[in-house]
NUVO-411863 format. One record per residue (C-alpha): x, y, z. Coordinates in steps of 0.05 Angstrom, whole numbers, plus 32768, in hexadecimal, padded with zeros to 4 digits. Example, Ala and Ser with C-alpha at 12.3 -4.5 7.8 and 13.67 -1.06 7.14 Angstrom:
<pts>
80F67FA6809C/81117FEB808F/
</pts>
This chain:
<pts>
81B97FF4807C/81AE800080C3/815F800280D3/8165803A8107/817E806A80C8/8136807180B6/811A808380F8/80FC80C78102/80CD80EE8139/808C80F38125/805481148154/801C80F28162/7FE681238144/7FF981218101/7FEE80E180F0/7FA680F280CB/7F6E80C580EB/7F4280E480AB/7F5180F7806A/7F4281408047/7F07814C802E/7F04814D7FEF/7F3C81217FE0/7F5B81477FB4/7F6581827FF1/7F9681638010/7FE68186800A/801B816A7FEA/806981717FF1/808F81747FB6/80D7815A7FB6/810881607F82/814F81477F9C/816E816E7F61/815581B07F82/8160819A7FCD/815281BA800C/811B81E37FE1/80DA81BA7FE6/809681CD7FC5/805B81D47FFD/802481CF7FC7/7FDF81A97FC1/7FCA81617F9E/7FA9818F7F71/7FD281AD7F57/7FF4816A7F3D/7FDF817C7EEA/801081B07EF2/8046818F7F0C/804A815A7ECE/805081657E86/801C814D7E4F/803681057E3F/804380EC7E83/801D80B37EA7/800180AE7EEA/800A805E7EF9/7FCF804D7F33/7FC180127F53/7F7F7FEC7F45/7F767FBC7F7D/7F387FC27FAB/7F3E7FBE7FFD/7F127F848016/7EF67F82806B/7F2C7F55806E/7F2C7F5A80C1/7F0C7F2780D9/7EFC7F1E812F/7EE77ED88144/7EEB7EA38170/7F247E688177/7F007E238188/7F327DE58199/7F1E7DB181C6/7ED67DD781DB/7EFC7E1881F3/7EF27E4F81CF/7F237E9781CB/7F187ED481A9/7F4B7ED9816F/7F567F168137/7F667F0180EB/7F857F3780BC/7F867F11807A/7FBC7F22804B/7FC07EED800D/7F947EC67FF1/7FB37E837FD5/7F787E5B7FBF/7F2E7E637FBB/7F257E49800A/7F687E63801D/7F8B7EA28039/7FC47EB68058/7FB87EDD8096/7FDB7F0080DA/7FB27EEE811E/7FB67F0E8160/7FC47EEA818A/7FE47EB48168/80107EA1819B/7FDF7E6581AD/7FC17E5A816B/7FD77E108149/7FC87DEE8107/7F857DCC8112/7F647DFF8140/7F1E7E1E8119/7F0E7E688114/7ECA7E7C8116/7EB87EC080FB/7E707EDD8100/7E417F118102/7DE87F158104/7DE07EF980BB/7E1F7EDB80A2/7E557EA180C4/7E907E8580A9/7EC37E4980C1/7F0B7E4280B4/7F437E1080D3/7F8A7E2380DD/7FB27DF680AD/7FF77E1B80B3/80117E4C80E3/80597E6B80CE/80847E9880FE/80717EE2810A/80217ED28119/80167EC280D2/7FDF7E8680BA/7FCC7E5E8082/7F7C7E62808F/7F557E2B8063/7F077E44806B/7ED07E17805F/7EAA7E4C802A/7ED27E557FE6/7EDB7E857FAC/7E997EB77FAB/7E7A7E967FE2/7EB17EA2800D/7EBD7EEB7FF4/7E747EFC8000/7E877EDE8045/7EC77F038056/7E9C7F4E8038/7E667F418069/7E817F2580AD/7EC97F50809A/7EE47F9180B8/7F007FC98097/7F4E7FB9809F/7F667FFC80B8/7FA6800B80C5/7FCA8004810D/7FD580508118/7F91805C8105/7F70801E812D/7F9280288160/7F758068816D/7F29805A814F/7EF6802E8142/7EEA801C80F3/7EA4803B80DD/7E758043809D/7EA88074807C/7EE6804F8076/7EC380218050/7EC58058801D/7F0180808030/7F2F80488035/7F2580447FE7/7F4080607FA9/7F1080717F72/7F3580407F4D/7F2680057F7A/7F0F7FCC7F4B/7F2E7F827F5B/7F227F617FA3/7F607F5D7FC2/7F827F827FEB/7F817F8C803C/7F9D7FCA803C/7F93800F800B/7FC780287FD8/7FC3806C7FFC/7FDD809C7FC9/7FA0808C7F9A/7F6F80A67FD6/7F7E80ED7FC3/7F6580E67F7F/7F2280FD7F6B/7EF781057F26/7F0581497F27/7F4F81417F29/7F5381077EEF/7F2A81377EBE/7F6181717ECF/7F95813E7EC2/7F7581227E88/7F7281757E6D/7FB981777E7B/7FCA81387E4E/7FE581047E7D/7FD680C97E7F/7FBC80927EA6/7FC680467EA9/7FB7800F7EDC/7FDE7FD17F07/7FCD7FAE7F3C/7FE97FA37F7F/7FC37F7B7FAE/7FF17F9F7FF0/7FEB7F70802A/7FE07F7C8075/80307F6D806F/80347FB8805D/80207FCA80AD/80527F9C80CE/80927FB980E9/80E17FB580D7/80ED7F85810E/813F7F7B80F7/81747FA98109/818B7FA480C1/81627FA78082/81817F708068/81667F44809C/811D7F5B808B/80EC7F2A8063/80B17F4B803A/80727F2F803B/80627F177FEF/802E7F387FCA/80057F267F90/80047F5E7F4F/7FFE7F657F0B/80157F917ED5/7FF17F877E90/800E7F807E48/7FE47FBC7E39/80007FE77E74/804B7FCF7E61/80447FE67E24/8028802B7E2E/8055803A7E5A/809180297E37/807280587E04/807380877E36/80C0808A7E4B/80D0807A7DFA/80B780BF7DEF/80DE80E07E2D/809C80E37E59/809680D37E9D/807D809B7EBB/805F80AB7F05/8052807A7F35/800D808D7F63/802180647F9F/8058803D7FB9/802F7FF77FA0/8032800E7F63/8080801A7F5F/807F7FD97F7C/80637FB07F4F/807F7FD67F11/80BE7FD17F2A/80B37F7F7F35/80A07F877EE5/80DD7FAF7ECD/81197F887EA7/815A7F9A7EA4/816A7FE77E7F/81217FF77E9A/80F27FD17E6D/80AE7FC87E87/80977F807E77/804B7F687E88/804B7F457ECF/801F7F157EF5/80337EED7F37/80507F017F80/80817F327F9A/80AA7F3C7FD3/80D67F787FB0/80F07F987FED/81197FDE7FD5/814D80017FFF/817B80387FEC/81A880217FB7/817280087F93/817480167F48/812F80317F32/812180197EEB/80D380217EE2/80C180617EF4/80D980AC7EF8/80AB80CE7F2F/807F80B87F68/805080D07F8B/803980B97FCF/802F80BE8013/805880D38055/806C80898074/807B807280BE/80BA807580DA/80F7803880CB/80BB801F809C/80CB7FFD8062/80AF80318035/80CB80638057/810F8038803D/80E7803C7FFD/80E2808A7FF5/8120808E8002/8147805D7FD0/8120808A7F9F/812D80CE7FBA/816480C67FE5/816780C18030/818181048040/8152811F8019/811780FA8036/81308108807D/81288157806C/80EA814E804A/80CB812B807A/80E5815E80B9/80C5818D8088/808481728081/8083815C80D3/809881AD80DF/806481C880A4/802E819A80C9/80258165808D/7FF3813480A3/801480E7809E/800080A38089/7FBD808A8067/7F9680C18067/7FCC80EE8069/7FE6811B803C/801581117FFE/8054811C7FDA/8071811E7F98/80BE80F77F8C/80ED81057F60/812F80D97F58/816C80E37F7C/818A80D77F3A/816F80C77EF1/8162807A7EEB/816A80577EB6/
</pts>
């Protein structure tokens, strides 16, 4: 498909620089294809209501590390500042990571990254097209990871950057109450709008909850550069999806429940996990699942998640599942109705163009 079909207007004040306070505040748009042009303007409190007792809520676990990094280049005793956004870590000294500017950078050329109590070394041992790096640092496993928490910047994104400076509260914004395993440079957004509150009124209700884990790379942020989506490459991402959390939820569908993805990294990596006639199988390894429309669906039955920049790939995403013309009026909807977008936006609640099976 043509790129440019998932472009839209969006004004410039309501992408959310904050979220709501308390999470769980925030609205949320409810979009049922089956009963489209109505949509639902409703709240993410009101979620317990919207699901019946025996469905699961599917979050992702994965914890955002400071994985921005601002240095200094040295080759050949001249120095140059340099940015590092890592994005996958490949072995206990290694990560994958985008630089700006990167234009000049080479393999050999060593990174310096420091603050008042803590430096750390790395050399460039790869440099692929597109900015991205192979860094090798000279710390490994904890020591490096104690390293990367204390010299590292919170690794907001673009929109948001772009328009502040990272402080003391993004450091606790900028994660879910679920965050447990070090990994990711970038926040599975859709979790931010739960709270304790909200789980307990969930748990009342009867639904469930289980947990994967998608460590979403700064890959997420970059743009559709192609014309066509089949021209596009996804970064690969490293998740996991546990014989226990298989299981349950194949319990779950068995029994006609619904399985409900929190997140677009969680339909992500349950989707990588899903065999053929929509059996959920336990997972470990990378992914590079990139879904367009004409995707078949075969892991999960609702999603809920946030509103997404334009000609984005999950904007392509949200609309495979609920079907571009749909998204298209939902989103003009939430854009005339004064959603707030991205991060710390607001959310929504999918359901399928069409049953899956």
């Amino acid at each position: 498909m043509r790129v440019e079909e998932f472009d839209f207007d969006l004004p410039n004040e309501r992408i959310a620089l904050r979220p709501a306070r308390p999470r769980d505040s925030a609205r949320m748009l409810v979009v049922n294809p089956a009963e489209y042009p109505v949509l639902k303007d409703m709240g993410i409190r009101d979620l317990p209501g919207l699901l019946e007792p025996g469905d699961a809520l599917v979050f992702n676990d994965t914890k955002v590390i400071p994985a921005q990094l601002e240095g200094q280049r040295f080759r050949g005793g001249v120095s140059a500042g340099i940015s590092v956004t890592l994005h996958m870590r490949t072995a206990q000294d290694q990560w994958r990571a985008f630089a700006r500017p990167a234009k000049k950078l080479i393999a050999g050329d060593v990174l310096v990254f420091e603050n008042s109590v803590c430096s750390m070394r790395a050399r460039v041992a790869e440099k692929s097209d597109g900015g991205e790096v192979l860094l090798v640092f000279e710390a490994s496993g904890s020591e490096l990871d104690v390293a990367i928490a204390t010299v590292g910047h919170v690794p907001l994104p673009p929109y948001i950057a772009q328009k502040r400076g990272e402080d003391v509260q993004d450091r606790q914004d900028y994660q879910t109450i679920f965050a447990e395993k070090d990994g990711a440079v970038a926040a599975p957004t859709a979790g931010l709008h739960f709270t304790q509150e909200l789980l307990e009124a969930l748990e009342d209700r009867g639904i469930e909850r289980h947990l994967v884990t998608l460590h979403v790379g700064a890959g997420t942020f970059l743009p559709v550069k192609a014309d066509d989506t089949r021209d596009h490459k996804m970064h690969a991402e490293w998740g996991n999806v546990s014989a226990a959390t298989a299981k349950a939820l194949l319990a779950v569908r068995a029994r006609g429940n619904k399985v409900v993805s929190v997140g677009t990294t969680s339909l992500r990596i349950l989707e990588s996990s899903a065999q053929a006639g929509g059996s959920i199988a336990p997972f470990a390894g990378e992914t590079s699942i990139f879904i367009t429309p004409g995707y078949k669906f075969r892991a999960i039955d609702a999603l809920m998640t946030n509103f997404h920049l334009p000609k984005s790939t999950l904007f392509m995403l949200v609309s495979a599942f609920s079907g571009l013309e749909t998204m298209r009026g939902a989103y003009a909807h939430a854009i005339e109705e004064q959603y707030r977008f991205y991060s710390y936006g607001d959310g929504s609640l999918l359901f399928p163009a069409k049953v899956t099976q």
